[in-house]
VMD Tcl script that builds the backbone (N, CA, C; Angstrom):
set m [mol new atoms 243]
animate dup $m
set s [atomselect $m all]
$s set {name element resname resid chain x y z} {
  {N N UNK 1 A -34.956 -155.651 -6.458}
  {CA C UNK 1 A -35.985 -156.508 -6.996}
  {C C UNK 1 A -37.059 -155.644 -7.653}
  {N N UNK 2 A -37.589 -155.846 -8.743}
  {CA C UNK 2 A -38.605 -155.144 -9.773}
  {C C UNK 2 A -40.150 -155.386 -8.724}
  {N N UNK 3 A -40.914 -154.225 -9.320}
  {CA C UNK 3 A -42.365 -154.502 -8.271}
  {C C UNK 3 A -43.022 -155.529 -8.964}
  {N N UNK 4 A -42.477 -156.116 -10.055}
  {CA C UNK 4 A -43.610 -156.608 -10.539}
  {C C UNK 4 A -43.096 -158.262 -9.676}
  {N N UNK 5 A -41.885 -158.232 -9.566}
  {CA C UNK 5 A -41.406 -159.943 -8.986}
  {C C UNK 5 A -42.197 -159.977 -7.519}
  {N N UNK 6 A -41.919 -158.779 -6.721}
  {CA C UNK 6 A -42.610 -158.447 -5.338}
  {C C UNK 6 A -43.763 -158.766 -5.282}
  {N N UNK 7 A -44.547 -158.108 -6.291}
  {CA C UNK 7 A -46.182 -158.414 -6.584}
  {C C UNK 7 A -46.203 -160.115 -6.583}
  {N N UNK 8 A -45.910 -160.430 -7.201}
  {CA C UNK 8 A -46.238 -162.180 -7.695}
  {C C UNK 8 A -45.809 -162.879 -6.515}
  {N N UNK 9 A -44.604 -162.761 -5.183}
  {CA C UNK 9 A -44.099 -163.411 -4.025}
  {C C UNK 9 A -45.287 -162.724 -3.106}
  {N N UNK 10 A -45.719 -161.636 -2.961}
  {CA C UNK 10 A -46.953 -161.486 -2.382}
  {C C UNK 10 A -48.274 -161.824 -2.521}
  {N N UNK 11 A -48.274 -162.348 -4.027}
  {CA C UNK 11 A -49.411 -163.121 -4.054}
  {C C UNK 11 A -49.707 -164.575 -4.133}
  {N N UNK 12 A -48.479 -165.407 -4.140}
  {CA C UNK 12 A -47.757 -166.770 -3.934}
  {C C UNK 12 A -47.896 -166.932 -2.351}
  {N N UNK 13 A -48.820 -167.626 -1.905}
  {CA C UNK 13 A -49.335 -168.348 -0.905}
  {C C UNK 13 A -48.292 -169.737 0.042}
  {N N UNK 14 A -47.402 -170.053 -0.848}
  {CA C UNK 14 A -46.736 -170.997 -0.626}
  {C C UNK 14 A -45.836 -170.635 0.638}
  {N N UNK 15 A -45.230 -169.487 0.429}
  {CA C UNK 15 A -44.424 -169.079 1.742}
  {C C UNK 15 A -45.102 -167.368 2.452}
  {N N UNK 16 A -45.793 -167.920 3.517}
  {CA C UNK 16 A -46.602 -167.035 3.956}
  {C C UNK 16 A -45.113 -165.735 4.776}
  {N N UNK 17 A -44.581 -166.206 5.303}
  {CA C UNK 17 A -43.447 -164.921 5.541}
  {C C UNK 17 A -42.568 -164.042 4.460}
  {N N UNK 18 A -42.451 -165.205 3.574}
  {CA C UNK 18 A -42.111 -163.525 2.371}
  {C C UNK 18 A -43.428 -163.325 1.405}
  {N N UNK 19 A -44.199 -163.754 1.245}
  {CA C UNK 19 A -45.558 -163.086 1.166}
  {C C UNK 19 A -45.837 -161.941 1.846}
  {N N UNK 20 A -45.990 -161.997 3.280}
  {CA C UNK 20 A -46.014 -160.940 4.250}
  {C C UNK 20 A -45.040 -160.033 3.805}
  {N N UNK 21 A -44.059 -160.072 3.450}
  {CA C UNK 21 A -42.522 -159.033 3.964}
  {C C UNK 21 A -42.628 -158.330 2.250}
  {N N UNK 22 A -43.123 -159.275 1.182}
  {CA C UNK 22 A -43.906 -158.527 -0.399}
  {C C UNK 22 A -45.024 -157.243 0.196}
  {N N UNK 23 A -45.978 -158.131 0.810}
  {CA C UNK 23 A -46.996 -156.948 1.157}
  {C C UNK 23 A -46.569 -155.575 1.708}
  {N N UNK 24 A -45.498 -155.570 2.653}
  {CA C UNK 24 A -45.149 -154.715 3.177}
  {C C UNK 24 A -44.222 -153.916 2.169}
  {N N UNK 25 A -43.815 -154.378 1.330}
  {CA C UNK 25 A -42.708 -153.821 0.578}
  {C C UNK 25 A -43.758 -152.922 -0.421}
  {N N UNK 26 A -45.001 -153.848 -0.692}
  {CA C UNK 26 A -45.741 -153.121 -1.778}
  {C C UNK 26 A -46.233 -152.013 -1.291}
  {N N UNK 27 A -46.882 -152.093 -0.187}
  {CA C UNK 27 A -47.768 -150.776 0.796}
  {C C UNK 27 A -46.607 -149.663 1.062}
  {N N UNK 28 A -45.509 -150.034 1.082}
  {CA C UNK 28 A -44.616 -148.844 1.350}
  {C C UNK 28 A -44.228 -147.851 0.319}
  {N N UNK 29 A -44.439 -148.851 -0.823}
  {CA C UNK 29 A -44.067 -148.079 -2.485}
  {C C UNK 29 A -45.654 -147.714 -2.550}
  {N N UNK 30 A -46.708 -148.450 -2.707}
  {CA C UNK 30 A -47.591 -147.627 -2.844}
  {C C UNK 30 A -48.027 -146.167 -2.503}
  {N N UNK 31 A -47.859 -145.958 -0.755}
  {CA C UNK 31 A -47.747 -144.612 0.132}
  {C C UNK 31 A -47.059 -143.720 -0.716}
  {N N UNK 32 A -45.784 -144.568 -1.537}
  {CA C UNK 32 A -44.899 -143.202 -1.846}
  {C C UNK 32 A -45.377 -142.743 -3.134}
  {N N UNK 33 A -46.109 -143.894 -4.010}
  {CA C UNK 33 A -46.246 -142.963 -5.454}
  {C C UNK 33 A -47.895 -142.657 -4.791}
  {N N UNK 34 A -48.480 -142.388 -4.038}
  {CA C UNK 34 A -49.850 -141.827 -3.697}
  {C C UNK 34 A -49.171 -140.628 -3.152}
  {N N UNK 35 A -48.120 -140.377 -2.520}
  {CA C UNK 35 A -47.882 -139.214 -2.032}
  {C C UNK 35 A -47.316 -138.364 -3.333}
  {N N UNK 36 A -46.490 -139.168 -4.088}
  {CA C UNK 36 A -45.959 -138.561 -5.266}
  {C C UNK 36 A -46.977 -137.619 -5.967}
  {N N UNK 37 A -47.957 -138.766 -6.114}
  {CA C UNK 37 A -49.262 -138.043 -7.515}
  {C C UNK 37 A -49.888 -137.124 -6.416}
  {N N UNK 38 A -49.985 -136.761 -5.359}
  {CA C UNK 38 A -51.071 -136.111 -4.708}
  {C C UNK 38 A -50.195 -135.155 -4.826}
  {N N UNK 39 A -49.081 -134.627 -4.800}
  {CA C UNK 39 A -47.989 -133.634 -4.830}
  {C C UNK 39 A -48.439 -132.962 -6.393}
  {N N UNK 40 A -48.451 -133.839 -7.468}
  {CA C UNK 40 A -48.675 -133.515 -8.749}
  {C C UNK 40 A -49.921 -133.042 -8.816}
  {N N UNK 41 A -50.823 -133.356 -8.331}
  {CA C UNK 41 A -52.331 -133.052 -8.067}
  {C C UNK 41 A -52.255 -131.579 -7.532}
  {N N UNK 42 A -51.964 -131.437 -6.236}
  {CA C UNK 42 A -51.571 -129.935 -5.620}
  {C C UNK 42 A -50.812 -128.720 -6.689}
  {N N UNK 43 A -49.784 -129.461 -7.108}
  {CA C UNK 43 A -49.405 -128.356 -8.067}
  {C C UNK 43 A -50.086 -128.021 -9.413}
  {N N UNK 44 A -50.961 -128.991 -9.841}
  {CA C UNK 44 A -51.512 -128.707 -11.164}
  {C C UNK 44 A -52.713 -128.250 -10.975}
  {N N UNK 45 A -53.044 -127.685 -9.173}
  {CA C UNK 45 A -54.334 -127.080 -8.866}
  {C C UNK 45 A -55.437 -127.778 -8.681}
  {N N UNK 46 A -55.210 -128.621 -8.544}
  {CA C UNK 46 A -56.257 -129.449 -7.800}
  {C C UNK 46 A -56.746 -129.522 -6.564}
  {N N UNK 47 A -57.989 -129.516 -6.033}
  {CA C UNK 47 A -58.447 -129.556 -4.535}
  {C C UNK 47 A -58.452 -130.713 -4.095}
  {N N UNK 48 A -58.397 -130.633 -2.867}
  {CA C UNK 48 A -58.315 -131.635 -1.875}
  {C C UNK 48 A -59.125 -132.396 -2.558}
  {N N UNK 49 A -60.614 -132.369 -2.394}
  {CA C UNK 49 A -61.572 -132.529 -2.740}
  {C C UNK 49 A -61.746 -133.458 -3.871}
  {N N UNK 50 A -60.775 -133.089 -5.306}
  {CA C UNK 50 A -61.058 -133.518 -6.340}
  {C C UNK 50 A -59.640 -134.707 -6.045}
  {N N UNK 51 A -59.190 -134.545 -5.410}
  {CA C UNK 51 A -57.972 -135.522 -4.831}
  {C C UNK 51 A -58.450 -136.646 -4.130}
  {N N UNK 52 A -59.110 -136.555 -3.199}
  {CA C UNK 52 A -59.896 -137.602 -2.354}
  {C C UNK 52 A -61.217 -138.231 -3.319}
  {N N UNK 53 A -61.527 -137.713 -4.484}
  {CA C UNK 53 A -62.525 -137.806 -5.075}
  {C C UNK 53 A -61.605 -139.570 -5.894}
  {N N UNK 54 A -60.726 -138.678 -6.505}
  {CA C UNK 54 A -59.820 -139.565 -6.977}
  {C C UNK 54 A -59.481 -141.050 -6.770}
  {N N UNK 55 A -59.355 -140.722 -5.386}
  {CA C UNK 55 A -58.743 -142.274 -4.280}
  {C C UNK 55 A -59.601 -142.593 -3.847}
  {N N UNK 56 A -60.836 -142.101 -4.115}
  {CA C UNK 56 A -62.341 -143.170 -3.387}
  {C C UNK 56 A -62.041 -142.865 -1.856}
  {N N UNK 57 A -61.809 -141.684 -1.465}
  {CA C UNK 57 A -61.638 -141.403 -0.128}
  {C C UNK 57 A -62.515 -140.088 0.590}
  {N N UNK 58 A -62.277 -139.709 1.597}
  {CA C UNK 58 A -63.062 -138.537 1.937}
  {C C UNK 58 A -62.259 -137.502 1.942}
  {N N UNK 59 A -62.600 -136.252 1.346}
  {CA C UNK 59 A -61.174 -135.043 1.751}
  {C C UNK 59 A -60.970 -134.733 2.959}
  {N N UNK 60 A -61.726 -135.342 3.689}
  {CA C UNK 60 A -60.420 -135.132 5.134}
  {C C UNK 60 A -59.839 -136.066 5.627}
  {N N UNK 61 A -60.193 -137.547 4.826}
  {CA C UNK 61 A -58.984 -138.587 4.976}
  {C C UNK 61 A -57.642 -138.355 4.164}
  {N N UNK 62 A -58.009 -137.460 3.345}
  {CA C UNK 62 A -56.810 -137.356 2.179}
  {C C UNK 62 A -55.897 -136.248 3.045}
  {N N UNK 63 A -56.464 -134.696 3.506}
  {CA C UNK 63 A -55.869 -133.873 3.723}
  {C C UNK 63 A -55.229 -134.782 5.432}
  {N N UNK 64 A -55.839 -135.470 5.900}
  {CA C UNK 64 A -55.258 -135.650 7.061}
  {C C UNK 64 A -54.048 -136.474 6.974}
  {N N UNK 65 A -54.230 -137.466 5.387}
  {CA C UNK 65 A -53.080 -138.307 4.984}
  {C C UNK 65 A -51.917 -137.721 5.079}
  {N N UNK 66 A -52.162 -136.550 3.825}
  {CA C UNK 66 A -50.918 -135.866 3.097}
  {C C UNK 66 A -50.649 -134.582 2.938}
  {N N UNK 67 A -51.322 -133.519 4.171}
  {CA C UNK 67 A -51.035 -132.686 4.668}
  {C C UNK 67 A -49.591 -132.715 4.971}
  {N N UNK 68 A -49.409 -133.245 5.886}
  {CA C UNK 68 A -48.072 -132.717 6.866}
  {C C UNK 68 A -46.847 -133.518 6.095}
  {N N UNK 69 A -47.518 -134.135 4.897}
  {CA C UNK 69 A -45.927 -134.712 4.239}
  {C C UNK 69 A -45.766 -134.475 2.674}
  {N N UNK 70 A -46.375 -133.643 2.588}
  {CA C UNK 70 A -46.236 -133.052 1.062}
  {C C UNK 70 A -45.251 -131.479 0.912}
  {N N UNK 71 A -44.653 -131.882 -0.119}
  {CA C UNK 71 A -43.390 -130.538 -0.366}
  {C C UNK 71 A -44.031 -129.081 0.496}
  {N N UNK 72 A -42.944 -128.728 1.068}
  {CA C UNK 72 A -43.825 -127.092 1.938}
  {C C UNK 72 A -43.986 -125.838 0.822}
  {N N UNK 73 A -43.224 -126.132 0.208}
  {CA C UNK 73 A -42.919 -125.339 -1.377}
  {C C UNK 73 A -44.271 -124.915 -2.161}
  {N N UNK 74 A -45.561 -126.268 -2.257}
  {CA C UNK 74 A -46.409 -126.711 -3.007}
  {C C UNK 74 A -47.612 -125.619 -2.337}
  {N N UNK 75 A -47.974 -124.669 -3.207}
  {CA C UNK 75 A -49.067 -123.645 -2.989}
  {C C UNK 75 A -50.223 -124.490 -2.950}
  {N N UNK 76 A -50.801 -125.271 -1.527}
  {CA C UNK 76 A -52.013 -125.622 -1.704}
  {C C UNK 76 A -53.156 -124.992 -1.646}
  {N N UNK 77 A -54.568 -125.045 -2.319}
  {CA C UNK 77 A -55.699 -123.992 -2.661}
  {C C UNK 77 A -56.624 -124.431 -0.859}
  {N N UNK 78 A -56.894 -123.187 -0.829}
  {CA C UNK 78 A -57.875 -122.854 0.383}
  {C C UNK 78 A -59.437 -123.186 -0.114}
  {N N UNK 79 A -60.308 -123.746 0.490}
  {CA C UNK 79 A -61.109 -124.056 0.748}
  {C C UNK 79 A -62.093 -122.602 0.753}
  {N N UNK 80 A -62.891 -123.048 -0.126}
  {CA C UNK 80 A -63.846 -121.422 -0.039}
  {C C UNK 80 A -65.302 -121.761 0.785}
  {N N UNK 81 A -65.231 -120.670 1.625}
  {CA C UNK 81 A -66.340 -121.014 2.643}
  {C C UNK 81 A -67.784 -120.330 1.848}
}
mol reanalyze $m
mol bondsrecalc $m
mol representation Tube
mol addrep $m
């Protein structure tokens, strides 16, 4: 099923259980292209910082997000004290 049909059964009120089971489908694809671009972010040198800046978040909600599930490969930048 396309995200965009998912989107519209999650926002269709009429049947509140696949409404629900849309939402969940959307939040799960969302996680993955937020983990995707934060991966792209890391490699094109970007800080935490300017990452969480991004998502309207705090950088230690971000690093605590997508720390431990981003490629091990991906040279992330250290924090200058």
């Amino acid at each position: 099923m396309e995200s965009l049909d998912v989107a519209q059964i999650a926002a269709d009120t009429t049947d509140p259980r696949a409404g629900l089971r849309a939402v969940a489908s959307l939040r799960t694809l969302a996680d993955a292209l937020e983990l995707r671009q934060v991966e792209a972010a890391l490699r094109s040198g970007m800080s935490w910082q300017a990452i969480a800046d991004a998502l309207g978040v705090t950088r230690q909600a971000a690093h605590k997000k997508h720390a431990k599930r981003i490629d091990p490969t991906i040279a992330v930048p250290r924090r200058s004290s």
